[in-house]
Backbone and ligand atoms as CSV (ligand in chain L), in Angstrom:
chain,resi,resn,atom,element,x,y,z
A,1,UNK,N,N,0.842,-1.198,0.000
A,1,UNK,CA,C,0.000,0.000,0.000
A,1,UNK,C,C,0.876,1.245,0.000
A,2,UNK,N,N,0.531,2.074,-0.892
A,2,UNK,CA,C,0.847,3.525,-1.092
A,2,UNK,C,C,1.205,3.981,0.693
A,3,UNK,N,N,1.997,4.872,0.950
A,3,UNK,CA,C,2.134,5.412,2.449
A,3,UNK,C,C,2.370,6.951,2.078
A,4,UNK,N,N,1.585,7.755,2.625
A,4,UNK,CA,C,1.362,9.093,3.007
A,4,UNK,C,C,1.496,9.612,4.512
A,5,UNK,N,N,2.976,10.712,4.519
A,5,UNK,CA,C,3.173,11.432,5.976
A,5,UNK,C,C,2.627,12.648,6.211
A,6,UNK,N,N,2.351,13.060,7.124
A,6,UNK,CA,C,1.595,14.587,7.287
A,6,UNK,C,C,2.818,14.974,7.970
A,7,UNK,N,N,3.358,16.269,7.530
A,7,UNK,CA,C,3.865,16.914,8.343
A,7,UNK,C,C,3.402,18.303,8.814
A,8,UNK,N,N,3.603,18.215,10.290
A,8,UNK,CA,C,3.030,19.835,10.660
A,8,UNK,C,C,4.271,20.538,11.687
A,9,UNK,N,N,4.469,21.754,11.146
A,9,UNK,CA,C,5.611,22.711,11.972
A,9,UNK,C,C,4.513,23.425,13.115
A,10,UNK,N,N,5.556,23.252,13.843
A,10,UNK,CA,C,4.366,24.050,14.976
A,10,UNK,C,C,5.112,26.019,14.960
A,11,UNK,N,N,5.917,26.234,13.735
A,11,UNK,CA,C,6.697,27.491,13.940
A,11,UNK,C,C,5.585,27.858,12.360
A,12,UNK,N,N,5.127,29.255,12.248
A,12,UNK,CA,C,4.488,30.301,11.541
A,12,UNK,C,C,5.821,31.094,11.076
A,13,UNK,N,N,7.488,30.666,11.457
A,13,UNK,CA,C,8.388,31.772,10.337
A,13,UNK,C,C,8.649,31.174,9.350
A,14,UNK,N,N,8.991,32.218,8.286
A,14,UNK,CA,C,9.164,31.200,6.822
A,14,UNK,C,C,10.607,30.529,6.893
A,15,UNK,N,N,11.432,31.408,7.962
A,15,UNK,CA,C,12.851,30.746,7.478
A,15,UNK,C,C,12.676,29.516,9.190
A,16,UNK,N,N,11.631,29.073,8.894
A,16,UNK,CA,C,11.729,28.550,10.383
A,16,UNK,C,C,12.341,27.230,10.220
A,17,UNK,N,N,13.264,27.163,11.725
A,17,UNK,CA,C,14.514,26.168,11.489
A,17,UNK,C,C,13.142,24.218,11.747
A,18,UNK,N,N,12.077,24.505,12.067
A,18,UNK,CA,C,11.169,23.432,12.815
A,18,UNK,C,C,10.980,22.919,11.283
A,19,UNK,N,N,10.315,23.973,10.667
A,19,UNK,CA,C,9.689,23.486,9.198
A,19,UNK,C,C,11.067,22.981,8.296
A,20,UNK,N,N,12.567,23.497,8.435
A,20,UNK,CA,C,13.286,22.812,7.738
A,20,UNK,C,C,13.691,21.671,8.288
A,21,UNK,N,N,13.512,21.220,9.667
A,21,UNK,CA,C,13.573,19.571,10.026
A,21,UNK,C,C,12.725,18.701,9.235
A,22,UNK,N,N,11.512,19.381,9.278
A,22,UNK,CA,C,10.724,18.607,8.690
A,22,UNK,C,C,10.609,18.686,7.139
A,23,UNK,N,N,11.106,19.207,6.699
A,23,UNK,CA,C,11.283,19.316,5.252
A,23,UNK,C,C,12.754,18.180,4.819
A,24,UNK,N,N,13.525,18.265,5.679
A,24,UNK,CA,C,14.417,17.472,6.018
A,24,UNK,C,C,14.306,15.945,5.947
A,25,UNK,N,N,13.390,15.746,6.875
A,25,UNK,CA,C,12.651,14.184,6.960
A,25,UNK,C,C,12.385,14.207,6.248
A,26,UNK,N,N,10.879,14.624,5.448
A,26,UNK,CA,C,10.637,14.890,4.187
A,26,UNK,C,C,11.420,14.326,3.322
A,27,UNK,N,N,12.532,14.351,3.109
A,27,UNK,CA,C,13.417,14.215,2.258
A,27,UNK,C,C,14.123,12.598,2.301
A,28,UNK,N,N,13.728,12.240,3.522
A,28,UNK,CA,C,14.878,10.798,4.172
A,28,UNK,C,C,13.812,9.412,4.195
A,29,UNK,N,N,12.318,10.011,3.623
A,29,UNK,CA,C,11.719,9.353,3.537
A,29,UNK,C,C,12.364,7.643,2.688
A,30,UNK,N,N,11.384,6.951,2.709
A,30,UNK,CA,C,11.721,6.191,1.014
A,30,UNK,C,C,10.869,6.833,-0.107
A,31,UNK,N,N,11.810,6.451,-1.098
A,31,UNK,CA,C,11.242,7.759,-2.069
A,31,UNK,C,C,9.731,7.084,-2.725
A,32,UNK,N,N,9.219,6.106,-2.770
A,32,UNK,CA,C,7.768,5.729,-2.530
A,32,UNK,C,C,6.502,5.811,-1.633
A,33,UNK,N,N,7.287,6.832,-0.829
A,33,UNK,CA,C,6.142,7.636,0.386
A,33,UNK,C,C,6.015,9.104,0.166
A,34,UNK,N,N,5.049,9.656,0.020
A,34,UNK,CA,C,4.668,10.559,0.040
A,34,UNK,C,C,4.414,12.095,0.935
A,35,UNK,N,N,4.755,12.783,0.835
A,35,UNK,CA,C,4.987,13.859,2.318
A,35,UNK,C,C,4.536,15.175,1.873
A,36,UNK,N,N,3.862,15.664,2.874
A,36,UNK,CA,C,2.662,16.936,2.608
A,36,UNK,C,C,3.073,17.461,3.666
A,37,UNK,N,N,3.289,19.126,3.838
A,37,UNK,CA,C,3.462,19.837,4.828
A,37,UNK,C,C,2.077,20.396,4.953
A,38,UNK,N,N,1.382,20.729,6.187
A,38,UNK,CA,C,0.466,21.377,6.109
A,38,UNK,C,C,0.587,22.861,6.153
A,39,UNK,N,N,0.488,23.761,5.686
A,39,UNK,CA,C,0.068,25.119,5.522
A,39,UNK,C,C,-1.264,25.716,6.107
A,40,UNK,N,N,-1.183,27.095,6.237
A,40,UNK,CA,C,-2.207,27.757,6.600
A,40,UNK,C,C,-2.774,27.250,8.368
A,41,UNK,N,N,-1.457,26.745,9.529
A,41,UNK,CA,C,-2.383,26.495,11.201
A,41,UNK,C,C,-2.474,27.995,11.748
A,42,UNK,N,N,-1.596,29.016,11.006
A,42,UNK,CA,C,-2.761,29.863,11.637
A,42,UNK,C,C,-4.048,30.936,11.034
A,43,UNK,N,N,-4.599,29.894,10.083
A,43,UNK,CA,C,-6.350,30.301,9.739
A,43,UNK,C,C,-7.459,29.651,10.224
A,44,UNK,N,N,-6.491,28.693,11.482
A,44,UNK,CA,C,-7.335,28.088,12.004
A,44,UNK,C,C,-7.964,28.459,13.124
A,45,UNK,N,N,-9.111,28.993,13.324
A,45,UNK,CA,C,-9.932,29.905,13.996
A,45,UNK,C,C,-9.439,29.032,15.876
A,46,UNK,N,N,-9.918,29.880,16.957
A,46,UNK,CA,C,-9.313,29.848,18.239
A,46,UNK,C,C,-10.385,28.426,18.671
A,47,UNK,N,N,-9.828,27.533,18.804
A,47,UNK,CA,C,-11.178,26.277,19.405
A,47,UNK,C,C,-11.969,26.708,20.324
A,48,UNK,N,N,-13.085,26.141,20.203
A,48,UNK,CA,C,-13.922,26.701,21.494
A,48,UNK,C,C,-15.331,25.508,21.254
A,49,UNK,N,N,-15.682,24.274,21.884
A,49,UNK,CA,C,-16.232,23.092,22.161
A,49,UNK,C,C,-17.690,23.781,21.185
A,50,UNK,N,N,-18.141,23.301,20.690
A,50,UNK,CA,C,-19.752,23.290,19.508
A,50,UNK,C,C,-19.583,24.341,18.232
A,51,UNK,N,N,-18.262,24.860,17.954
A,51,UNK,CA,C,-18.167,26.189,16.931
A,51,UNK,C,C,-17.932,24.704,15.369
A,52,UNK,N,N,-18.726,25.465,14.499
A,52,UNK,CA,C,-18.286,24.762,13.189
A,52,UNK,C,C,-17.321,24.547,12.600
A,53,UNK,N,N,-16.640,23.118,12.172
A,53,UNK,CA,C,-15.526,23.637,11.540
A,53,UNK,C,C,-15.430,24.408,10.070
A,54,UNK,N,N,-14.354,25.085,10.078
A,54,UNK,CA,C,-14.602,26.240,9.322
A,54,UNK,C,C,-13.423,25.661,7.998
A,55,UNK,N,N,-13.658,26.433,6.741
A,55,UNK,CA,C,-12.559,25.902,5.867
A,55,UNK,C,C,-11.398,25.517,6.819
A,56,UNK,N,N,-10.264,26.059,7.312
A,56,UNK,CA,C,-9.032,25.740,7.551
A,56,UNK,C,C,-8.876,24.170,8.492
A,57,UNK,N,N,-10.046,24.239,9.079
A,57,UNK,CA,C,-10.263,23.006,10.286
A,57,UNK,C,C,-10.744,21.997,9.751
A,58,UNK,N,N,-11.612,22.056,8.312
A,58,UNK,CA,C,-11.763,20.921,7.716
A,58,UNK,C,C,-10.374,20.242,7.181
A,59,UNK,N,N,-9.428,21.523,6.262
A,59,UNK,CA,C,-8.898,20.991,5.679
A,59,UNK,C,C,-7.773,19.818,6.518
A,60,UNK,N,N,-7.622,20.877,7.906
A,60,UNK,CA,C,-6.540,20.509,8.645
A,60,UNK,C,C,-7.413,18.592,8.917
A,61,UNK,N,N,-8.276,18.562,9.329
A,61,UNK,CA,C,-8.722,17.099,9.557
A,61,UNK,C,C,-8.601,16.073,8.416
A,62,UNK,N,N,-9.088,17.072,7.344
A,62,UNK,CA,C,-8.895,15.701,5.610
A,62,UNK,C,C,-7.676,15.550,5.505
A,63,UNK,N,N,-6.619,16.211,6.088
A,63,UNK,CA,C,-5.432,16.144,6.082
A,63,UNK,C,C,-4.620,15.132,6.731
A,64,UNK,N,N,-5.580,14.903,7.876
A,64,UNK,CA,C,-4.647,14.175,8.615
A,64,UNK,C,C,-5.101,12.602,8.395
A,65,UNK,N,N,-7.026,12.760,8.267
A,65,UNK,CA,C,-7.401,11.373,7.456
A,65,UNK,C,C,-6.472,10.786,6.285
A,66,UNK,N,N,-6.333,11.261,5.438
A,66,UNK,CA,C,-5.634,11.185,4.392
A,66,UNK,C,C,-3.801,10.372,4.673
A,67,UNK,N,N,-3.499,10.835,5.745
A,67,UNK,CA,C,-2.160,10.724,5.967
A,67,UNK,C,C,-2.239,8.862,6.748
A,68,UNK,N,N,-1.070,8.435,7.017
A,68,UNK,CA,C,-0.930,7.236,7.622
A,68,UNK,C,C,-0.348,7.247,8.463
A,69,UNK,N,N,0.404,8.423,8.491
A,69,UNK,CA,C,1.169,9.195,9.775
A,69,UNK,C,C,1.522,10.563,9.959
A,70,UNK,N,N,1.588,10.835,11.015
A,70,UNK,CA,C,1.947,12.322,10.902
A,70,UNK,C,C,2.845,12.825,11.772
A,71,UNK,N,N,4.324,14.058,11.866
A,71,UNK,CA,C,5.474,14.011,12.329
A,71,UNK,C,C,5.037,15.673,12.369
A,72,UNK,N,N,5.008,16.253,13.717
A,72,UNK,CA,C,4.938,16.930,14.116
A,72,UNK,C,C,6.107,17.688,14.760
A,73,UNK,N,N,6.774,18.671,14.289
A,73,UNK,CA,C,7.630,19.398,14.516
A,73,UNK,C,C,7.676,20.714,15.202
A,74,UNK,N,N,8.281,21.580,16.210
A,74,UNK,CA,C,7.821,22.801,17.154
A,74,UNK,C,C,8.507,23.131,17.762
A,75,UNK,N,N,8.564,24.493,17.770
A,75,UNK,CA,C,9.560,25.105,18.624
A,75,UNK,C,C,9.017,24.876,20.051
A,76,UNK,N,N,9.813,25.259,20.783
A,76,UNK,CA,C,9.211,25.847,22.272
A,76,UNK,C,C,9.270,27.758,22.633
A,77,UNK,N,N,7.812,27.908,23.331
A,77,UNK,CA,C,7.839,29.267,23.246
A,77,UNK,C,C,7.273,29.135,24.610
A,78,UNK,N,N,8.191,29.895,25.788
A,78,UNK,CA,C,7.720,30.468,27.277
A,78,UNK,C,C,7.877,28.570,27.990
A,79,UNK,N,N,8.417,28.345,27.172
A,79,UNK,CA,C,8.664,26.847,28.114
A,79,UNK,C,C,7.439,25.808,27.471
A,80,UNK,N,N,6.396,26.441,26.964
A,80,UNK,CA,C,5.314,25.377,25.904
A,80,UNK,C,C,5.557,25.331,24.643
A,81,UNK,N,N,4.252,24.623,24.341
A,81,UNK,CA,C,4.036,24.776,22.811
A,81,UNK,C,C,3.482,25.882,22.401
A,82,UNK,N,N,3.960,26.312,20.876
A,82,UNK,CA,C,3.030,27.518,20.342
A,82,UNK,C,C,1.736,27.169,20.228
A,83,UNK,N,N,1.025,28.228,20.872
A,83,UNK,CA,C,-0.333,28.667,21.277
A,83,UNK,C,C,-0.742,28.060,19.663
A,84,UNK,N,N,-0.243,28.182,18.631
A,84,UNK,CA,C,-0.721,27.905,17.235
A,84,UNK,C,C,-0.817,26.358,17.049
A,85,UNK,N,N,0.317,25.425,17.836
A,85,UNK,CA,C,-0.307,24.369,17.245
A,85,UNK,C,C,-0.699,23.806,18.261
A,86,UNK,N,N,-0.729,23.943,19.425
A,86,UNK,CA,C,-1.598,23.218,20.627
A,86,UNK,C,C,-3.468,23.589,19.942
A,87,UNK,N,N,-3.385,25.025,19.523
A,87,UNK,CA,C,-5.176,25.438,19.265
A,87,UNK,C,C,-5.484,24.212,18.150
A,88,UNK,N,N,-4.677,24.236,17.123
A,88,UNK,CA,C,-5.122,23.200,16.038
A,88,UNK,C,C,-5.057,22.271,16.654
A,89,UNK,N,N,-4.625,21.074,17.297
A,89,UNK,CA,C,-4.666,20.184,17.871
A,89,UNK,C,C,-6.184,20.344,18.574
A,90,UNK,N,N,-6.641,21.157,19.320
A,90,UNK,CA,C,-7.433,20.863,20.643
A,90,UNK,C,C,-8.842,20.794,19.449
A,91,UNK,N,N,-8.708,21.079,18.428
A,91,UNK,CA,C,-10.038,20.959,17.408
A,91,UNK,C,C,-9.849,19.265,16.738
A,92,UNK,N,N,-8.801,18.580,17.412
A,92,UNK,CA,C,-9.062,17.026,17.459
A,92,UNK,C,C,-9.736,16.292,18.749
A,93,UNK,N,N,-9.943,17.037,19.417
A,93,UNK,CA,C,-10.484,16.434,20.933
A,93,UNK,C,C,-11.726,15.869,20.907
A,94,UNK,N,N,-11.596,14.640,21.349
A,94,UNK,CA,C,-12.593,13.802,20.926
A,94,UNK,C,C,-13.928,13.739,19.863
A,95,UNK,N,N,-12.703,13.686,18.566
A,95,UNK,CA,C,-13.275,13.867,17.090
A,95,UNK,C,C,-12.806,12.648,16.747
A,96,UNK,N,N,-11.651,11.451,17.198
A,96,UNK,CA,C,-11.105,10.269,16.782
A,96,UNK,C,C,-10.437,11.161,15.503
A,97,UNK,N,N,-9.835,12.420,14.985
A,97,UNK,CA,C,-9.218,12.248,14.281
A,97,UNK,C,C,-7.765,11.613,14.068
A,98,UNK,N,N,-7.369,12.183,15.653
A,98,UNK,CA,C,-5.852,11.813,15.306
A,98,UNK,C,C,-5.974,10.387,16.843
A,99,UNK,N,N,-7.212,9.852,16.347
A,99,UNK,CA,C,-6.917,8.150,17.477
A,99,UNK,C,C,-6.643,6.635,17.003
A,100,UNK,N,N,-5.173,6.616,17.063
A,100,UNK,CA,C,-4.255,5.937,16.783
A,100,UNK,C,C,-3.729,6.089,15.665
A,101,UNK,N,N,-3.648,6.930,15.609
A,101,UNK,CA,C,-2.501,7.640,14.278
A,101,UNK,C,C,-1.152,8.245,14.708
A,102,UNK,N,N,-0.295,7.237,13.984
A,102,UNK,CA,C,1.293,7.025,14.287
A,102,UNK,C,C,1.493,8.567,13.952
A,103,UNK,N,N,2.225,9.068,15.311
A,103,UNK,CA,C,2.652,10.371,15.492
A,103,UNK,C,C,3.936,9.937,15.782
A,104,UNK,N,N,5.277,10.947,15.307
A,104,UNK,CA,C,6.312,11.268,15.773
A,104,UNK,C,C,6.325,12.489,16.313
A,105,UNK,N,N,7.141,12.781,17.511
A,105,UNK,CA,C,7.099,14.263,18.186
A,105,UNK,C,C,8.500,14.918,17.996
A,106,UNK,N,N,8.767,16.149,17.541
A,106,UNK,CA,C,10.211,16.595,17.271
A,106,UNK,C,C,9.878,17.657,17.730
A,107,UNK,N,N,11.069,18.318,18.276
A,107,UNK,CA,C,10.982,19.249,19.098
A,107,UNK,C,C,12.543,20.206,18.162
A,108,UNK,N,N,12.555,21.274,18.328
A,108,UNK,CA,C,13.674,22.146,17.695
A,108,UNK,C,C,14.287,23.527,18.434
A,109,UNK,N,N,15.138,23.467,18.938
A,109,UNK,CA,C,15.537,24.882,19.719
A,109,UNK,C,C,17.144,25.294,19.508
A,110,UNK,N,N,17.168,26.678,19.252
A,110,UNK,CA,C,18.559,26.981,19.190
A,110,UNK,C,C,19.218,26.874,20.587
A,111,UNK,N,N,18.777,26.856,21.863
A,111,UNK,CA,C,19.258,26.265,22.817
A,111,UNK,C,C,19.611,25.272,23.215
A,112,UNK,N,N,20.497,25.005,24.249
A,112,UNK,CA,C,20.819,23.615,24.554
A,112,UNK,C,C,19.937,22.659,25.157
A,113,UNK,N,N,18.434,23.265,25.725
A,113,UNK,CA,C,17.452,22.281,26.376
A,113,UNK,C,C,16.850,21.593,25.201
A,114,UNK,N,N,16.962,21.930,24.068
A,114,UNK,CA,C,16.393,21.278,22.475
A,114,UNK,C,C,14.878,21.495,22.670
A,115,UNK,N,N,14.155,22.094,23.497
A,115,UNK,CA,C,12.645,22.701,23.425
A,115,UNK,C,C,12.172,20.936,24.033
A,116,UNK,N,N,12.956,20.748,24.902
A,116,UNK,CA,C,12.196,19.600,25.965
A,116,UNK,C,C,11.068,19.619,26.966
A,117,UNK,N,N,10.430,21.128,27.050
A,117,UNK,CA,C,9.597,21.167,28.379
A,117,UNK,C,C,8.500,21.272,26.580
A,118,UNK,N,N,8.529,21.818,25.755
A,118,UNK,CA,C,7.324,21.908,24.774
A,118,UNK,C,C,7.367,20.349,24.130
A,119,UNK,N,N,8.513,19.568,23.778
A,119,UNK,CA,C,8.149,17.937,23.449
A,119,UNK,C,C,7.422,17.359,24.817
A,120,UNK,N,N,7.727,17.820,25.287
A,120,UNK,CA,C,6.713,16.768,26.992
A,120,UNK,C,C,5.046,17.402,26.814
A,121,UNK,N,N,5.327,18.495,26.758
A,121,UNK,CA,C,3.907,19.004,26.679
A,121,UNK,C,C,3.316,18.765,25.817
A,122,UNK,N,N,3.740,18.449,24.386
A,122,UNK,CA,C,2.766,18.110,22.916
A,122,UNK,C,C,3.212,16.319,23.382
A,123,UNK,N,N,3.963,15.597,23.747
A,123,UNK,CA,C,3.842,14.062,24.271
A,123,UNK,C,C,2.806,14.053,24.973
A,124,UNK,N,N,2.181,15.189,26.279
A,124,UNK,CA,C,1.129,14.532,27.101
A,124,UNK,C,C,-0.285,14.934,25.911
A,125,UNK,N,N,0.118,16.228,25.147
A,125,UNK,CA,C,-1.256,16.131,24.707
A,125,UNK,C,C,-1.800,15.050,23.558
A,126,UNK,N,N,-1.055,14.634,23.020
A,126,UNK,CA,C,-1.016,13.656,21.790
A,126,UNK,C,C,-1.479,12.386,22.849
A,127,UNK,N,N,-1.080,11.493,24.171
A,127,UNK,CA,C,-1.460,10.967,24.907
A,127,UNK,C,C,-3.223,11.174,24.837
A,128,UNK,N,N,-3.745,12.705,25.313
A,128,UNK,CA,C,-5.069,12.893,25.100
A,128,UNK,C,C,-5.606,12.667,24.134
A,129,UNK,N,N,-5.027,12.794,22.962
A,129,UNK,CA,C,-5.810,12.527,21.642
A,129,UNK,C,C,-5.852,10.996,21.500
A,130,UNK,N,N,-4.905,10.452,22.072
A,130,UNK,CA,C,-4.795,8.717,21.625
A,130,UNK,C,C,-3.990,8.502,20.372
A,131,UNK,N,N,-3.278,9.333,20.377
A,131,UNK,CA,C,-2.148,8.662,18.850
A,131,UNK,C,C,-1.522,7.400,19.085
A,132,UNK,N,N,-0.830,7.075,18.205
A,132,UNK,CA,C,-0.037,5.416,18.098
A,132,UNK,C,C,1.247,6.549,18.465
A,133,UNK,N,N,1.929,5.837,19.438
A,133,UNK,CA,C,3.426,6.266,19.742
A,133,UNK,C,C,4.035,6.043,20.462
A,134,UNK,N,N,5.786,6.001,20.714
A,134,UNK,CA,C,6.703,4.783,21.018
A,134,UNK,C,C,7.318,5.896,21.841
A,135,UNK,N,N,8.505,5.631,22.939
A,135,UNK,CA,C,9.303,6.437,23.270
A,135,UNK,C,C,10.012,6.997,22.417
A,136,UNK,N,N,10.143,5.821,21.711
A,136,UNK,CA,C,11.105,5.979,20.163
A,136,UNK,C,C,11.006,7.203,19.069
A,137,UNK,N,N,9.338,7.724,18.907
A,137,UNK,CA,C,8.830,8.300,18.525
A,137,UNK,C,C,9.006,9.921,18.674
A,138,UNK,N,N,10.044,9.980,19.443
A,138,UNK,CA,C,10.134,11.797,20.040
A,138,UNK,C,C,11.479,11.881,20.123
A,139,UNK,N,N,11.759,12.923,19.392
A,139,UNK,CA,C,13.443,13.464,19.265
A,139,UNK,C,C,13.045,15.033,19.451
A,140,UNK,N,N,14.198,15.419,20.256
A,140,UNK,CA,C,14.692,16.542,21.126
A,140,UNK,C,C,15.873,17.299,20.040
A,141,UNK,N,N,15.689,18.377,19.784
A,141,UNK,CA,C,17.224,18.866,18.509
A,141,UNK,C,C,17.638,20.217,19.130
A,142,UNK,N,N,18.893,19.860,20.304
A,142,UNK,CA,C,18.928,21.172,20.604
A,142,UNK,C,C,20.018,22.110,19.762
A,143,UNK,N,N,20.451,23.285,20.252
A,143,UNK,CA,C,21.592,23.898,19.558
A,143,UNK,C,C,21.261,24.015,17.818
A,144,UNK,N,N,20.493,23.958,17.238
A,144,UNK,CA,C,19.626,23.888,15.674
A,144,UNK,C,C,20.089,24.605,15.438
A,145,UNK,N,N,20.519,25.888,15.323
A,145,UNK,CA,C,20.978,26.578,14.476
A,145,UNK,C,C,22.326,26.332,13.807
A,146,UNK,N,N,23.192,25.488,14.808
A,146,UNK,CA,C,24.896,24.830,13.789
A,146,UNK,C,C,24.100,23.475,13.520
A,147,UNK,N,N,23.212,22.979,13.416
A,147,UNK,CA,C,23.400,21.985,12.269
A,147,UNK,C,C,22.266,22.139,10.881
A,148,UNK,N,N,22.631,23.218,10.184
A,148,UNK,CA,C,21.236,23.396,9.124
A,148,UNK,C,C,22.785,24.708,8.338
A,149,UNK,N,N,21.947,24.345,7.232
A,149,UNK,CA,C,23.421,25.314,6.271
A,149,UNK,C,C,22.615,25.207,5.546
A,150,UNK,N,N,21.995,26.382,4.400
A,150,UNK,CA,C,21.320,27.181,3.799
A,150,UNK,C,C,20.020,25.624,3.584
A,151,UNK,N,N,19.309,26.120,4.506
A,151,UNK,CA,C,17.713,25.559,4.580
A,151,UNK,C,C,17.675,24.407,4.733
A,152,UNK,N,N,19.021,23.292,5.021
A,152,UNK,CA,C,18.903,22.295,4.872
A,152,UNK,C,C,19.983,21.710,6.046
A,153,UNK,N,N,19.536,20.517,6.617
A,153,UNK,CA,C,20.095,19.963,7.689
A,153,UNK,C,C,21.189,19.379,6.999
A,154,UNK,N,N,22.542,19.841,8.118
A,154,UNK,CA,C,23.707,19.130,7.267
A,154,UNK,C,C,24.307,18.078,8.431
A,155,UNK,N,N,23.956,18.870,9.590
A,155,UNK,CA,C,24.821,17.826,11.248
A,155,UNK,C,C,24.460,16.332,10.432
A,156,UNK,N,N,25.225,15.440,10.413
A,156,UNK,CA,C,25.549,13.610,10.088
A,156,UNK,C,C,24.474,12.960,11.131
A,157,UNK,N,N,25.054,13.437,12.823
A,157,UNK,CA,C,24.101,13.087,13.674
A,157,UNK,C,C,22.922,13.178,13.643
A,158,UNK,N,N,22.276,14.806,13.695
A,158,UNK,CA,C,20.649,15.028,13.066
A,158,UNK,C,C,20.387,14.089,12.405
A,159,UNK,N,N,21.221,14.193,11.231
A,159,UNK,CA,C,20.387,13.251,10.095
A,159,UNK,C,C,20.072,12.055,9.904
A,160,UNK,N,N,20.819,11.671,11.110
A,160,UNK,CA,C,21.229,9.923,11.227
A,160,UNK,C,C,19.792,9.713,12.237
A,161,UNK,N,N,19.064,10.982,13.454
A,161,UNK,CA,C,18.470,10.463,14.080
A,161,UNK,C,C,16.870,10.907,13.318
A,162,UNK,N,N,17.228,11.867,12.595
A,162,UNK,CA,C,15.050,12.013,11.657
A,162,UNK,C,C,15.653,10.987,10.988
A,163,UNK,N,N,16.383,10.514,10.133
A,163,UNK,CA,C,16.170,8.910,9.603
A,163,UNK,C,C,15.760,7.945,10.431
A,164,UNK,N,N,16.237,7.507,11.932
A,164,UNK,CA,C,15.627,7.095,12.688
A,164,UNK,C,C,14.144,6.935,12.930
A,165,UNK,N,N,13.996,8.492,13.346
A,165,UNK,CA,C,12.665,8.854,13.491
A,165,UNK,C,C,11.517,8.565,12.150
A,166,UNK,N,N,12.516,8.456,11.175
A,166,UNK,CA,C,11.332,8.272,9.445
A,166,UNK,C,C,10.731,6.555,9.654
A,167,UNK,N,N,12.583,5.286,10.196
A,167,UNK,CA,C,12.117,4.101,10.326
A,167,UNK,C,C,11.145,3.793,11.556
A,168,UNK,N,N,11.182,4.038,12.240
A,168,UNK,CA,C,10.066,4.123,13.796
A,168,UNK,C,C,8.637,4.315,13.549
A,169,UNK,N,N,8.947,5.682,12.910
A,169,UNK,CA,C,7.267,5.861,12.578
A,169,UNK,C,C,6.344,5.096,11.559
A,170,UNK,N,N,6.995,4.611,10.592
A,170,UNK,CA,C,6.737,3.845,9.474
A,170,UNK,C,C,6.760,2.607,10.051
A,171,UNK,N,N,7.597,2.061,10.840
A,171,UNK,CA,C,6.861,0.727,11.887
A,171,UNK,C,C,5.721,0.861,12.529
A,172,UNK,N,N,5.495,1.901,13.063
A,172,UNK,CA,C,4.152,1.827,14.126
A,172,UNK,C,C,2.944,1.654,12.827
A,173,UNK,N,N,2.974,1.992,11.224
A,173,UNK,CA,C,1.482,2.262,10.581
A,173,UNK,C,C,1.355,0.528,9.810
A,174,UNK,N,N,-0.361,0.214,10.238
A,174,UNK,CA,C,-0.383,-0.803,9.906
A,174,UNK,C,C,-0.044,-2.084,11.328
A,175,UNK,N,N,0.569,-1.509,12.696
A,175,UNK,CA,C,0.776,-2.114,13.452
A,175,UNK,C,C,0.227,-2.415,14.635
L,1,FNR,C1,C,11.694,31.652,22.214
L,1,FNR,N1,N,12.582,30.586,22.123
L,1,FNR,C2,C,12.578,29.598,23.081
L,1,FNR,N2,N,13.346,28.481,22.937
L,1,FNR,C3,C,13.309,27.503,23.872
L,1,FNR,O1,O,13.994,26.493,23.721
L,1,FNR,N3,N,12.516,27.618,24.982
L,1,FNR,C4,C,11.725,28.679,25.184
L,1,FNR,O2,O,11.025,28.717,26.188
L,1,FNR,C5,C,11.736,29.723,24.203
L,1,FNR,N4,N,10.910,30.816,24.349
L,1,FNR,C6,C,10.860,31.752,23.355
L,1,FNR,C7,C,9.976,32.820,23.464
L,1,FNR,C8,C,9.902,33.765,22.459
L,1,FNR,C9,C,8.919,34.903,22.603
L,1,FNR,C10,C,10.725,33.654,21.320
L,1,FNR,C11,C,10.646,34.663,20.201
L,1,FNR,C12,C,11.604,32.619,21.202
L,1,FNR,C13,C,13.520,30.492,20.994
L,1,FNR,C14,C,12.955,29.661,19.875
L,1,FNR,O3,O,13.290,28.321,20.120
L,1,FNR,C15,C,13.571,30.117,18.551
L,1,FNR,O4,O,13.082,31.402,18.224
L,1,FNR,C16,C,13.339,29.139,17.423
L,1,FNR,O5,O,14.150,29.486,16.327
L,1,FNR,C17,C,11.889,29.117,16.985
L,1,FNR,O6,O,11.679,28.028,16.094
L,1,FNR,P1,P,11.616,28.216,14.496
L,1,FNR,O7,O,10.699,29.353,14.201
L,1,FNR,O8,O,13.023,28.505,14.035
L,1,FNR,O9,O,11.119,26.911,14.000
């Protein structure tokens, strides 16, 4: 069977170092899998329990139906996740969109904590949603800014561990 990844940056900059991890993976896939970044999480209106979903919230859900997995990438901001992709997320709360759907969690910081207090926090919330996921499943990338050279991850190590992270997740679908 055909295999399709969703990827979502939890960073809104264009030169953002989260979206070039994941553009990265993207890349380390096998080249018979397919990989979609999602665009447009912040037209996705503020959640709030009985509001309709609106274009951006549909698309964000056909999106993730569609996918067989999905690798979620994010900075940390104030010690969490951005307010942008925790809101898109909480418009999966008990919708079964994302229940048991093989998630990887990546986390990205030019600091040395690698944005570990925001991977714990999108680990417990993905827990709430019920995704498929391994310990294995969550990589920490601190210091990001020396390993990426014009838009593209060059550190050996990085690359050795989102390849990791590409075989892991692609075990959990179907499992
Ligand atoms: C940050 N940054 C940051 N980093 C971190 O590891 N822990 C944190 O708590 C914060 N907090 C924080 C707050 C604010 C207001 C800003 C602007 C930045 C730094 C952050 O990791 C850095 O800007 C990354 O480059 C953002 O990720 P993208 O956009 O490059 O993917």
């Amino acid at each position: 069977k055909h295999i399709h990844i969703l990827g979502i940056s939890g960073s809104l900059r264009a030169d953002s170092t989260n979206t070039i991890i994941l553009k990265t993976l993207g890349s380390l896939l096998p080249s018979d899998t397919t990989f979609e970044i999602f665009e447009g999480l912040d037209e996705i209106a503020h959640f709030s329990p009985g509001l309709p979903d609106t274009e951006p919230v549909a698309r964000l859900k056909a999106a993730i139906a569609k996918a067989d997995a999905v690798v979620i990438c994010t900075p940390e901001y104030a010690f969490g996740v951005p307010g942008t992709l925790k809101n898109a997320l909480d418009w999966t709360v008990g919708t079964g969109d994302l229940n048991d759907k093989p998630v990887s969690a990546i986390s990205a910081s030019p600091l040395n904590s690698g944005g570990n207090n925001a991977l714990a926090s999108l680990l417990l919330t993905l827990t709430a949603l019920g995704t498929k996921k391994t310990d294995a499943c969550a990589l920490s990338i601190p210091n990001v800014k020396g390993k990426i050279t014009e838009g593209r991850v060059t550190d050996a190590h990085t690359l050795n561990e989102l390849r990791i992270q590409c075989t892991n997740l692609l075990s959990l679908i179907g499992g």
